[in-house]
Structures are given as structure tokens and as C-alpha cells.
N, CA, C and O atoms as a Tripos MOL2 file, in Angstrom:
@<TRIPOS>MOLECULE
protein
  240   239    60     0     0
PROTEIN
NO_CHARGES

@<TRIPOS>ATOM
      1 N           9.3200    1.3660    2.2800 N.3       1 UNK1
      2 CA          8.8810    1.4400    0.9070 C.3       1 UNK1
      3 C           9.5800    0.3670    0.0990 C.2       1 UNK1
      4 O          10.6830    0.0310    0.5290 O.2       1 UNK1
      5 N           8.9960   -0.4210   -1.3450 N.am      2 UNK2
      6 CA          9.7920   -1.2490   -1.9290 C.3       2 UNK2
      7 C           9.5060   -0.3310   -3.1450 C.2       2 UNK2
      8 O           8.9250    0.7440   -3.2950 O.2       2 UNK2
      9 N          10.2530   -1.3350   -4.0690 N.am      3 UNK3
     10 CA         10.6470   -0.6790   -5.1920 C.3       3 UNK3
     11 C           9.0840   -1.5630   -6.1610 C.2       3 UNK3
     12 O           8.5410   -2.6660   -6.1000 O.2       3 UNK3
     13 N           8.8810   -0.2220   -7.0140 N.am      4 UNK4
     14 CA          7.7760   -0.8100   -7.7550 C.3       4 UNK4
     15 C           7.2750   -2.2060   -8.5390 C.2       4 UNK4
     16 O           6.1480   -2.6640   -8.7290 O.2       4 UNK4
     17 N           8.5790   -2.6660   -8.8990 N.am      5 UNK5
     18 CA          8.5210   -3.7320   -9.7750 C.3       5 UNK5
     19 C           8.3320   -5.0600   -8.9100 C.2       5 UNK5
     20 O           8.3650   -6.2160   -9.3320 O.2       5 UNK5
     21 N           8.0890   -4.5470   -7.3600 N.am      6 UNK6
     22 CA          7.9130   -6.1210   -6.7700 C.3       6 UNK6
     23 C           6.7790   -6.6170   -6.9400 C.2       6 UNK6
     24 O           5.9560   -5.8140   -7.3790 O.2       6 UNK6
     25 N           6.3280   -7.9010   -6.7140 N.am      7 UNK7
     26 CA          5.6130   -8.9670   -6.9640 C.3       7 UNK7
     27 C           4.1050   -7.7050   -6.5800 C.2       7 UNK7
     28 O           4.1080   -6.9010   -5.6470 O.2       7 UNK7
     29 N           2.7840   -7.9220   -7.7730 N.am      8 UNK8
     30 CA          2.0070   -6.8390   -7.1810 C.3       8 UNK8
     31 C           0.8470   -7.7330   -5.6740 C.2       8 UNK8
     32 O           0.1060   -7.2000   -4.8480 O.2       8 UNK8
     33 N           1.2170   -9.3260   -5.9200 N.am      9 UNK9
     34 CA          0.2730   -9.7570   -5.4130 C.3       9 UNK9
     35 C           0.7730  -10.1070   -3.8590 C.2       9 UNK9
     36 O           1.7350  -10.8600   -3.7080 O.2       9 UNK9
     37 N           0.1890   -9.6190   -2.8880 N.am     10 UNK10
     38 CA          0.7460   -9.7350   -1.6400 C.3      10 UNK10
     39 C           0.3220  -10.8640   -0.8420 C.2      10 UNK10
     40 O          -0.7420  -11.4440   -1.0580 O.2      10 UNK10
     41 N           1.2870  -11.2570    0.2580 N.am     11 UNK11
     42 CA          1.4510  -12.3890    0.3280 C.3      11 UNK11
     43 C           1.4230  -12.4030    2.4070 C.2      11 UNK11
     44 O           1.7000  -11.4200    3.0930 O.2      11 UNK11
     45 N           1.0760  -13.5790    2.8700 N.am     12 UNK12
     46 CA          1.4560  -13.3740    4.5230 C.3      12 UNK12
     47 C           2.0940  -13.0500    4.7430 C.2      12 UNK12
     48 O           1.9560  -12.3760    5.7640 O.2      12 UNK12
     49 N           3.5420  -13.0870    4.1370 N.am     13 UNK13
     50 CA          4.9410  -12.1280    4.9480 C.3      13 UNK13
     51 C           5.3050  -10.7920    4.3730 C.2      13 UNK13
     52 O           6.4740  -10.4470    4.5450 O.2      13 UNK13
     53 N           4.4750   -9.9440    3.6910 N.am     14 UNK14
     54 CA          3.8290   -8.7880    3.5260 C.3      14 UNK14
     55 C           3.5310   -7.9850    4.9660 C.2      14 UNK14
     56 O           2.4550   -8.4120    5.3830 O.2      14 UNK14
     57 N           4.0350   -7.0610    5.8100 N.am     15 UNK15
     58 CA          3.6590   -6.4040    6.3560 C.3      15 UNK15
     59 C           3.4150   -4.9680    6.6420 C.2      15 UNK15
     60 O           4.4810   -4.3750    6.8100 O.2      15 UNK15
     61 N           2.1940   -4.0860    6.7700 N.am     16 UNK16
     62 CA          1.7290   -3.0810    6.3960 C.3      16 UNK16
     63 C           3.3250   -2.0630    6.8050 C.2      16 UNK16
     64 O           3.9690   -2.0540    7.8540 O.2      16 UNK16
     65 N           3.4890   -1.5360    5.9150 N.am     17 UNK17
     66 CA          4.3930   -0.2540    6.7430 C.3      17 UNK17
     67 C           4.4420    0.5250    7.6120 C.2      17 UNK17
     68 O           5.5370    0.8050    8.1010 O.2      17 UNK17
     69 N           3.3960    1.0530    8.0220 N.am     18 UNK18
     70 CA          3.0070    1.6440    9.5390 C.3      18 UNK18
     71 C           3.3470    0.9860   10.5460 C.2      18 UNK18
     72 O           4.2240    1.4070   11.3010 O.2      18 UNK18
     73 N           2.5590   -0.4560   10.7930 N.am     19 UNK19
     74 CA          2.4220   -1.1190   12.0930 C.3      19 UNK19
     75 C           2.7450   -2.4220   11.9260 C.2      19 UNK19
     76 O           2.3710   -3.2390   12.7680 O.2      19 UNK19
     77 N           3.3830   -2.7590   10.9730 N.am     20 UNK20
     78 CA          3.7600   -4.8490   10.8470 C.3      20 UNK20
     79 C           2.3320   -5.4160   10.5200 C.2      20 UNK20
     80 O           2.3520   -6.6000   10.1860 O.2      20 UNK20
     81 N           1.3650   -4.9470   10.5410 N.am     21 UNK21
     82 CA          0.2940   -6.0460   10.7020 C.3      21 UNK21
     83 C           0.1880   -6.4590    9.1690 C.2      21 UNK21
     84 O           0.8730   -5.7850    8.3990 O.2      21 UNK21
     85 N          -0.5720   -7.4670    8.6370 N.am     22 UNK22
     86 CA         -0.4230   -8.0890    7.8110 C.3      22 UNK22
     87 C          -0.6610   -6.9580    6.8940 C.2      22 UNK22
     88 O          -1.1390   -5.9250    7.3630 O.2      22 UNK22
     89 N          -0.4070   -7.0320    5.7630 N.am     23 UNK23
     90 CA         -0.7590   -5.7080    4.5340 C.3      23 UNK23
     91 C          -2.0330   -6.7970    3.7480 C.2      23 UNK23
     92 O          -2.2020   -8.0160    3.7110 O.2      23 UNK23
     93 N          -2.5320   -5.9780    3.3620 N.am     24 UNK24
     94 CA         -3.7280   -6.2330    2.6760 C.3      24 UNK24
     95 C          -4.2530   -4.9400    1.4300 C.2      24 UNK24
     96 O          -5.3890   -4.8790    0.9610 O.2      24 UNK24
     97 N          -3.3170   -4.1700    1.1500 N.am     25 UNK25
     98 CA         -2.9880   -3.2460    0.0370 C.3      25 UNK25
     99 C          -1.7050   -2.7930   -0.5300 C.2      25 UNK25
    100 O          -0.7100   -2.6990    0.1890 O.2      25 UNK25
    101 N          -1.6880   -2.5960   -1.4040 N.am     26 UNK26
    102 CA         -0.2390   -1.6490   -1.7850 C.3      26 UNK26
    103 C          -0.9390   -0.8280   -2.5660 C.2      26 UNK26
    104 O          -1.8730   -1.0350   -3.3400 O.2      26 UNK26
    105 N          -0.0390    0.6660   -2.0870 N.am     27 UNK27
    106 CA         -0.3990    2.0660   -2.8200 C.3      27 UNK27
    107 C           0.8440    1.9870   -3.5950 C.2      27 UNK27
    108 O           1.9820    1.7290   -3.2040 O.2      27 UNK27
    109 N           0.4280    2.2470   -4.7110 N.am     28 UNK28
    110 CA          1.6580    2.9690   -5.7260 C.3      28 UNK28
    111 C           1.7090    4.2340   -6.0080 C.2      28 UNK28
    112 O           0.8590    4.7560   -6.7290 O.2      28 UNK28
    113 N           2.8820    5.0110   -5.3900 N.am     29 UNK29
    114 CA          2.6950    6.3480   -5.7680 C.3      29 UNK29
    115 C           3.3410    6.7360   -7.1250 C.2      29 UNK29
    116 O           3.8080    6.0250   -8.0150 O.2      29 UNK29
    117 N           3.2150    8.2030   -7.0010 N.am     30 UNK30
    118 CA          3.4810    8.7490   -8.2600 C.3      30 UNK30
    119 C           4.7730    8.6280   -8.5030 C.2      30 UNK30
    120 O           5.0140    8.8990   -9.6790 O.2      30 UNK30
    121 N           5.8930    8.2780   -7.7700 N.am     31 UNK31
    122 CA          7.3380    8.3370   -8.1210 C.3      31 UNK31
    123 C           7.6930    6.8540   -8.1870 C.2      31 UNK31
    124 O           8.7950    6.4180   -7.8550 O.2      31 UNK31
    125 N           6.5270    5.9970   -8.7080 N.am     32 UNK32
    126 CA          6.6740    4.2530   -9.0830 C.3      32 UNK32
    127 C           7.3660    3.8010   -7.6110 C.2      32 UNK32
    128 O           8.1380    2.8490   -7.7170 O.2      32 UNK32
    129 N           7.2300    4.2410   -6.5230 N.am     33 UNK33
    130 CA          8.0090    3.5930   -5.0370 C.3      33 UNK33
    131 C           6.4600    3.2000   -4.5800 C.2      33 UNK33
    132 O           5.5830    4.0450   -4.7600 O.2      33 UNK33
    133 N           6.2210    2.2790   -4.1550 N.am     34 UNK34
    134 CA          4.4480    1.6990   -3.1690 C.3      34 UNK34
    135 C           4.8590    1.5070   -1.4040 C.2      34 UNK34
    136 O           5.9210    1.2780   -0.8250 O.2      34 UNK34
    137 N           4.2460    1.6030   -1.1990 N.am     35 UNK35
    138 CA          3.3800    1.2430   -0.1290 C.3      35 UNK35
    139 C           2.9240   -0.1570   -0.1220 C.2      35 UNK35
    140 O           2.4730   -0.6280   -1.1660 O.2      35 UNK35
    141 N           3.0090   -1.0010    1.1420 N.am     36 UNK36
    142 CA          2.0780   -1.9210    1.8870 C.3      36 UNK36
    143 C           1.2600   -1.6200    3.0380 C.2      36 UNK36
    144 O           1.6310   -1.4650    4.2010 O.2      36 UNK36
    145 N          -0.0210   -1.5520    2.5050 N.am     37 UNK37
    146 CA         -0.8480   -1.1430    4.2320 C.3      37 UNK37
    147 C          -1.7460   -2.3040    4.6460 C.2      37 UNK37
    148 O          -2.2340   -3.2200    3.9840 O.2      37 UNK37
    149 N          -1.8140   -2.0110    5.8580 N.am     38 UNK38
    150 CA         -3.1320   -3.0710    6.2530 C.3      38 UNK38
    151 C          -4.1500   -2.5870    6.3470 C.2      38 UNK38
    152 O          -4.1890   -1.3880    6.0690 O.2      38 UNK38
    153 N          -5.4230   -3.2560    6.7680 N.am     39 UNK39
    154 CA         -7.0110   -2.6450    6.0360 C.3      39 UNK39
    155 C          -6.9520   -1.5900    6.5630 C.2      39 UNK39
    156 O          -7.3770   -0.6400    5.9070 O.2      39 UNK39
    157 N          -6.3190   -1.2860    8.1690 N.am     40 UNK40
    158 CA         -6.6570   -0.0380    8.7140 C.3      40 UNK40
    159 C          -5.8130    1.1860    8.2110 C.2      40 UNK40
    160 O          -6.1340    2.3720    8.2850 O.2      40 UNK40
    161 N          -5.2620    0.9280    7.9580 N.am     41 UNK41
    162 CA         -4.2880    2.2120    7.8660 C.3      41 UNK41
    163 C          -4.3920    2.8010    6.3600 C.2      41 UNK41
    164 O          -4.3410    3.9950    6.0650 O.2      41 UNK41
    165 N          -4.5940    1.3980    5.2140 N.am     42 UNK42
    166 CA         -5.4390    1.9410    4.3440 C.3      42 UNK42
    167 C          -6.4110    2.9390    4.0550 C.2      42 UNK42
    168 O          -6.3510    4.0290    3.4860 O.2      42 UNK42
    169 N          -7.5120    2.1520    4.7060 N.am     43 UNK43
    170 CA         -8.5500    3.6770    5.2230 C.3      43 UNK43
    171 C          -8.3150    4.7240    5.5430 C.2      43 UNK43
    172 O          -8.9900    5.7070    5.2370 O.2      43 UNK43
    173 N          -7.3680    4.7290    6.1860 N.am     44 UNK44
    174 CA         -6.7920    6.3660    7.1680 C.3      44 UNK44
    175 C          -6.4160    6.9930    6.6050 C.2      44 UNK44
    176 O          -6.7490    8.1770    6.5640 O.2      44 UNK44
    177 N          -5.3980    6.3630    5.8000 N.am     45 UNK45
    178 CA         -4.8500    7.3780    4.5700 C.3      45 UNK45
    179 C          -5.2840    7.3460    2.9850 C.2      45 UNK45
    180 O          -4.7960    8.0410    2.0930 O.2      45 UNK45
    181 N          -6.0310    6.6400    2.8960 N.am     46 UNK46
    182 CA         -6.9170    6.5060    1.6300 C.3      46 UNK46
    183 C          -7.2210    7.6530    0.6350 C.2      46 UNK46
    184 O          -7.2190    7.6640   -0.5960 O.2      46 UNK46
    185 N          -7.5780    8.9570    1.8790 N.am     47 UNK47
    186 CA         -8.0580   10.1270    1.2550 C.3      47 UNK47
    187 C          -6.7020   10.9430    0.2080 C.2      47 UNK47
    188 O          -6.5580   11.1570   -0.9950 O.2      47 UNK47
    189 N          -6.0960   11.1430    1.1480 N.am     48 UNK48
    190 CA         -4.5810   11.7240    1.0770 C.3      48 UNK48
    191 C          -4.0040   10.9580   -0.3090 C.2      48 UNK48
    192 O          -3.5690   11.4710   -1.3400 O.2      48 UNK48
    193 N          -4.1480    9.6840    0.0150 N.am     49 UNK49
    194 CA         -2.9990    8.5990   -1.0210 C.3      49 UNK49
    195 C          -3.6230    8.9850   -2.3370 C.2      49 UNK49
    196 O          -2.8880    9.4320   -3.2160 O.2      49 UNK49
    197 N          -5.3830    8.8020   -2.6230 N.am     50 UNK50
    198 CA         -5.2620    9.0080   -3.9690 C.3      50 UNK50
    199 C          -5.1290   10.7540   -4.5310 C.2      50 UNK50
    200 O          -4.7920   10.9380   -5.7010 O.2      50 UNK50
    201 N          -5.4540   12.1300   -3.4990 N.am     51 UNK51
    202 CA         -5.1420   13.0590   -3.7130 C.3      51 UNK51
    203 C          -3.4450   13.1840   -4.4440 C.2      51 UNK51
    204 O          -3.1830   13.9980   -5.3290 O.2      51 UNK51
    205 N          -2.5540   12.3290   -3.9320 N.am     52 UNK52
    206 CA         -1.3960   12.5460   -4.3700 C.3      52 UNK52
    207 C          -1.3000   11.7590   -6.3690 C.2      52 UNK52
    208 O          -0.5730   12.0290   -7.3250 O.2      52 UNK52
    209 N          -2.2870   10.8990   -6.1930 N.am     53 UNK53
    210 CA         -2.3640   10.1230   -7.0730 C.3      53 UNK53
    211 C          -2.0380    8.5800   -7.3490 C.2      53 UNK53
    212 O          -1.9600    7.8930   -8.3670 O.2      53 UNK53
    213 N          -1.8720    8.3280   -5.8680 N.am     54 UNK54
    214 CA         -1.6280    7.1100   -5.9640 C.3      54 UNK54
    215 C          -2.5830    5.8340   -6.0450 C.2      54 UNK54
    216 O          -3.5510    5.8370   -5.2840 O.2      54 UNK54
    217 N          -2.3780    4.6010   -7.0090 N.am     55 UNK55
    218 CA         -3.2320    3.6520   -7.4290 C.3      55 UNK55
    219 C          -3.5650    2.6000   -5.9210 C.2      55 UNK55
    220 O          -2.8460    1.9730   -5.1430 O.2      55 UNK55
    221 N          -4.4360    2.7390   -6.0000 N.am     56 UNK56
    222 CA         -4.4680    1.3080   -4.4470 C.3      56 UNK56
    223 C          -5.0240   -0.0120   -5.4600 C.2      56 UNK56
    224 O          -5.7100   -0.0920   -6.4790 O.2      56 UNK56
    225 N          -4.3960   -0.8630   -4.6630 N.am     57 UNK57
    226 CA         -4.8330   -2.1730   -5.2940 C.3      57 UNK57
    227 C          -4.7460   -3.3220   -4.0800 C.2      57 UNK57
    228 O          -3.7030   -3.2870   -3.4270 O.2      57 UNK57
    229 N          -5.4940   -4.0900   -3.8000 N.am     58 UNK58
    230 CA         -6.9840   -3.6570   -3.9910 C.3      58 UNK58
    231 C          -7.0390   -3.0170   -3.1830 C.2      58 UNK58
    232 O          -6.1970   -2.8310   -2.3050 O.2      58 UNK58
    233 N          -9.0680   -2.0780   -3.4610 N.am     59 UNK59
    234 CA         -9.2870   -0.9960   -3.1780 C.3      59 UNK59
    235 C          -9.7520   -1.2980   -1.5970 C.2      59 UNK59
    236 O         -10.5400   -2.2350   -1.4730 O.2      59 UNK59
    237 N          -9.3590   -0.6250   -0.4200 N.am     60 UNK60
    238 CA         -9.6220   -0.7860    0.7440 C.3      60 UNK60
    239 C         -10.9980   -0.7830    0.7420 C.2      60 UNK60
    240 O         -11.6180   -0.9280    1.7950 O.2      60 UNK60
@<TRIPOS>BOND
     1     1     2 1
     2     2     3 1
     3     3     4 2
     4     3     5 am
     5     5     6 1
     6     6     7 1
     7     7     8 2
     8     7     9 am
     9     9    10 1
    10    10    11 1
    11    11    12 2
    12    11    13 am
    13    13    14 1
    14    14    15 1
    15    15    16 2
    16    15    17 am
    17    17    18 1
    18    18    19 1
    19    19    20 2
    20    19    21 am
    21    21    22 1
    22    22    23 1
    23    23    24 2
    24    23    25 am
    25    25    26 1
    26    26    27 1
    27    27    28 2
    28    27    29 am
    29    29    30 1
    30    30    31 1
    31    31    32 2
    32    31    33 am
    33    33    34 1
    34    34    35 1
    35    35    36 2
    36    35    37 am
    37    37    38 1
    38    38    39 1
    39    39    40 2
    40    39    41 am
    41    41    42 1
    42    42    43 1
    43    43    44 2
    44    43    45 am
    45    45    46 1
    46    46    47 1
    47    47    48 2
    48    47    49 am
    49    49    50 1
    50    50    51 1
    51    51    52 2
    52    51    53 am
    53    53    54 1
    54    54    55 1
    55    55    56 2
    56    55    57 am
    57    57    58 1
    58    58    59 1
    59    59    60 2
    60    59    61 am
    61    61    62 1
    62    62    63 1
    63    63    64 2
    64    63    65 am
    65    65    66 1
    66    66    67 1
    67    67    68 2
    68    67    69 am
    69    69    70 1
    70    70    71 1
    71    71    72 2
    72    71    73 am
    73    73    74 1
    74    74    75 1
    75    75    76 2
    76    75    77 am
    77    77    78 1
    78    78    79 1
    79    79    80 2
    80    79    81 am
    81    81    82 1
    82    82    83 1
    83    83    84 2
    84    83    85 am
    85    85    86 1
    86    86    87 1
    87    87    88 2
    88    87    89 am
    89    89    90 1
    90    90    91 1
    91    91    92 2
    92    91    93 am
    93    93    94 1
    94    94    95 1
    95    95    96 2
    96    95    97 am
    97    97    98 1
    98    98    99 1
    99    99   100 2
   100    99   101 am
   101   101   102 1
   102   102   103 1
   103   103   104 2
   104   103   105 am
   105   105   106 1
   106   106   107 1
   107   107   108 2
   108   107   109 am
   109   109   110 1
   110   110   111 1
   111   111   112 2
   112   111   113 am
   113   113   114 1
   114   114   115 1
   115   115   116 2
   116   115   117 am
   117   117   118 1
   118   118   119 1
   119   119   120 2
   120   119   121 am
   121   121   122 1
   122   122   123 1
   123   123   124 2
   124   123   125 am
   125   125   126 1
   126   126   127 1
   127   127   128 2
   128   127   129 am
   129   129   130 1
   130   130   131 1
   131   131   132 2
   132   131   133 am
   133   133   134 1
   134   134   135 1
   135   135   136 2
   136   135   137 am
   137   137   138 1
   138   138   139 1
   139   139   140 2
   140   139   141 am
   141   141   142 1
   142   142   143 1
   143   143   144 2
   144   143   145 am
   145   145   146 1
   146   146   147 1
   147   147   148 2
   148   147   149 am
   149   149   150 1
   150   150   151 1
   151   151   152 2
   152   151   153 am
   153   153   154 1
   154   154   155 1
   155   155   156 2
   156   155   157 am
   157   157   158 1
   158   158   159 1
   159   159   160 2
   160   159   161 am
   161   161   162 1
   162   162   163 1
   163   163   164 2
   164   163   165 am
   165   165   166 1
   166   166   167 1
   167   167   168 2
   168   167   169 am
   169   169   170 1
   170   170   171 1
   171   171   172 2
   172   171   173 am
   173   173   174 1
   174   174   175 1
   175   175   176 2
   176   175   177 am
   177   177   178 1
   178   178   179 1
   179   179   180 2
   180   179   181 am
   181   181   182 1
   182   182   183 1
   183   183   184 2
   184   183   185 am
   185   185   186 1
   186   186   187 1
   187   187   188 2
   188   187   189 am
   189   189   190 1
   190   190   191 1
   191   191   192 2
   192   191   193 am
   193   193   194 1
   194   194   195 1
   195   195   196 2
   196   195   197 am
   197   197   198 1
   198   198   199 1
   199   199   200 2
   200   199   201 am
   201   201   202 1
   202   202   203 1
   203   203   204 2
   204   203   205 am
   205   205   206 1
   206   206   207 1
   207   207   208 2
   208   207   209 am
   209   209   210 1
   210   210   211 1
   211   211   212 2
   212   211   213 am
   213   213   214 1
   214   214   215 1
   215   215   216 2
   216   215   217 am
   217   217   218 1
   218   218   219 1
   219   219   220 2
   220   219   221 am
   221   221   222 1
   222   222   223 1
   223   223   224 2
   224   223   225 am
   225   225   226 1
   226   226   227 1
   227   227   228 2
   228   227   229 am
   229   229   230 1
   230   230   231 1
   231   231   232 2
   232   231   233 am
   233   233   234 1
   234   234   235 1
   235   235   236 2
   236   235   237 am
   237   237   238 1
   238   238   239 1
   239   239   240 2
@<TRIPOS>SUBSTRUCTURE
     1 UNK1         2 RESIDUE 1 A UNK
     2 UNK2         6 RESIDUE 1 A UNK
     3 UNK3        10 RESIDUE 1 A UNK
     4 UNK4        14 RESIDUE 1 A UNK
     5 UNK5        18 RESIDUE 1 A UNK
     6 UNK6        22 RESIDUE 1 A UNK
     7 UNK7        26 RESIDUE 1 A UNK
     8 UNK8        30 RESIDUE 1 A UNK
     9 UNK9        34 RESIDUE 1 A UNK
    10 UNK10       38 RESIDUE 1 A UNK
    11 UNK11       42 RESIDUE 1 A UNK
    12 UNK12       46 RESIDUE 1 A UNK
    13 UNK13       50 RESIDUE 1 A UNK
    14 UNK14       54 RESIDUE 1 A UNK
    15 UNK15       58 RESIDUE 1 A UNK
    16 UNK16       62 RESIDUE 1 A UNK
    17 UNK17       66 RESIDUE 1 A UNK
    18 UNK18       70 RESIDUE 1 A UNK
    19 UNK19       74 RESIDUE 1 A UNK
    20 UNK20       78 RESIDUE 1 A UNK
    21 UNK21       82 RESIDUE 1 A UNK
    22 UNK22       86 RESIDUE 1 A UNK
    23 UNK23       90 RESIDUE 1 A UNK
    24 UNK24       94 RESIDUE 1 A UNK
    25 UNK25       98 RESIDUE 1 A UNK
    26 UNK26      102 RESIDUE 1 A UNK
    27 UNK27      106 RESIDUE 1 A UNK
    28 UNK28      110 RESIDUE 1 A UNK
    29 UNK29      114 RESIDUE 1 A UNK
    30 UNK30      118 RESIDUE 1 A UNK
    31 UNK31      122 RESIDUE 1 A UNK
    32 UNK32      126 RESIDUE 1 A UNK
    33 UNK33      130 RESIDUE 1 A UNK
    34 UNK34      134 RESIDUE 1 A UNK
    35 UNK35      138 RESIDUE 1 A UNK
    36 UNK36      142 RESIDUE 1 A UNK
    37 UNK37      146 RESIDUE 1 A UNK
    38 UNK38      150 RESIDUE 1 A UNK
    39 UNK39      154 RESIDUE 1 A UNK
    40 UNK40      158 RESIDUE 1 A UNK
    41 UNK41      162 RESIDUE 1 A UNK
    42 UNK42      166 RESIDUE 1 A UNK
    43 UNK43      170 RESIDUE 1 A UNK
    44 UNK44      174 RESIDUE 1 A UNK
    45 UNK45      178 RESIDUE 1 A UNK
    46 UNK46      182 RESIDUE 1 A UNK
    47 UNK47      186 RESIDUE 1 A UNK
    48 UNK48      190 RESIDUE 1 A UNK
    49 UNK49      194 RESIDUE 1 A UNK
    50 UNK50      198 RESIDUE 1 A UNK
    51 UNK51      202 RESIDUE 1 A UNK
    52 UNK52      206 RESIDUE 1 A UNK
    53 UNK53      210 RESIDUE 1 A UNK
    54 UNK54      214 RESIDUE 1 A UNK
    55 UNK55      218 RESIDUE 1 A UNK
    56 UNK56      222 RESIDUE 1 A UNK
    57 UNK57      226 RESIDUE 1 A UNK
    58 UNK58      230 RESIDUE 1 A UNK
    59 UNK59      234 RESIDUE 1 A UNK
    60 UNK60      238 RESIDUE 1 A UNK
């Protein structure tokens, strides 16, 4: 997890938190801590992430 205030725009050495692969989202949850996911894992947890309330950007 990083801390909210990092850079929102992600970059190649960005890697998803699950599996290293490149991230291609960050979830921000409700306690301002995000997430980096990659397209897949995005999806997977997509449902769950915004139930908790968390913002995806961009949207998988």
C-alpha cells in the first residue's frame, strides 16, 4: 500500500500489488491508503473495492 498523497498518475515502475505486473489503476480507499492494480486484478476485485467505497482511477 502507499500513502495517499503519492503522485495520482502512474507510471512503468508502478507495480500492481498482488502480482508485480505493471499497475494500470490505483484504488483509493476509505482510510486515504490506495492500491496499485493491474488490469486483471482490477477486475477481480472491482466489485468488493467500490462496495467498501473505494475511488478507482482509471476505471478498469
Amino acid at each position: 500500500m502507499h500513502a495517499a498523497d503519492a503522485s495520482p498518475t502512474l507510471t512503468g515502475h508502478d507495480r500492481c500489488d498482488r502480482c508485480s505486473a505493471a499497475a494500470r489503476v490505483r484504488a483509493v480507499l476509505p482510510s486515504a491508503l490506495d492500491l496499485v492494480l493491474c488490469e486483471h486484478h482490477a477486475r477481480v476485485h472491482e466489485s468488493r473495492l467500490r462496495e467498501i467505497g473505494a475511488l478507482l482511477s482509471p476505471e478498469p
